[in-house]
C-alpha positions, 0 to 999 in steps of 0.5 A: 910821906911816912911810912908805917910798918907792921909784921905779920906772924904768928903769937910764939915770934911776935913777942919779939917784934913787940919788944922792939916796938913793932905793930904785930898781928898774930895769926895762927895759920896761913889763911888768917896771914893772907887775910891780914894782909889783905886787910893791911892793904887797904891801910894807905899808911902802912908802906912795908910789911913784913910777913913770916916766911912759912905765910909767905910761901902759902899766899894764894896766886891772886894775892900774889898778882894783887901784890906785883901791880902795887909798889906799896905796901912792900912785902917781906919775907922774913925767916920763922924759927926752927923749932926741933932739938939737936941731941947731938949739939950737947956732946959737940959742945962737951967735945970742944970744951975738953979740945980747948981744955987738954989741947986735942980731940978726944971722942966720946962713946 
């Protein structure tokens, strides 16, 4: 038996699975995801789904039954992005680059 795969997130983390090759189906909220993965399980083919953590978390209880009695598709979580700037991490890395340069710690103010 072949299995197919597919991935169901959303359009700013496809690009990523579509580079290497993977059949992606973008959607923008967790209502579309839960219906996307509906309509992949009704596909016989497709034996492993990988669904984006945050529609994971969001899938209605009687999805979640429906997805417990089947052995395929198999559905896996996988972690989104986390999208939100670290002020600080320019100052770490400034901070480690001169310990490495002068062989101490120093701090910045």
């Amino acid at each position: 038996m072949n299995a197919e795969i597919r991935v169901i997130s959303r359009p700013d983390v496809a690009a990523g699975f579509l580079l290497a090759g993977a059949p992606v189906v973008e959607v923008p909220t967790t209502a579309a995801a839960a219906d996307a993965l509906r309509a992949l399980l009704e596909q016989p083919s497709v034996g492993v789904v990988l669904l984006e953590e945050g529609f994971h978390d969001g899938l209605p209880d009687e999805l979640r039954r429906r997805l417990a009695k089947r052995p395929l598709p198999m559905v896996v979580p996988f972690p989104g992005p986390v999208w939100e700037e670290r002020p600080e991490a320019a100052e770490s890395y400034i901070v480690e680059l001169l310990r490495q340069v002068i062989g101490y710690r120093v701090r910045l103010r």
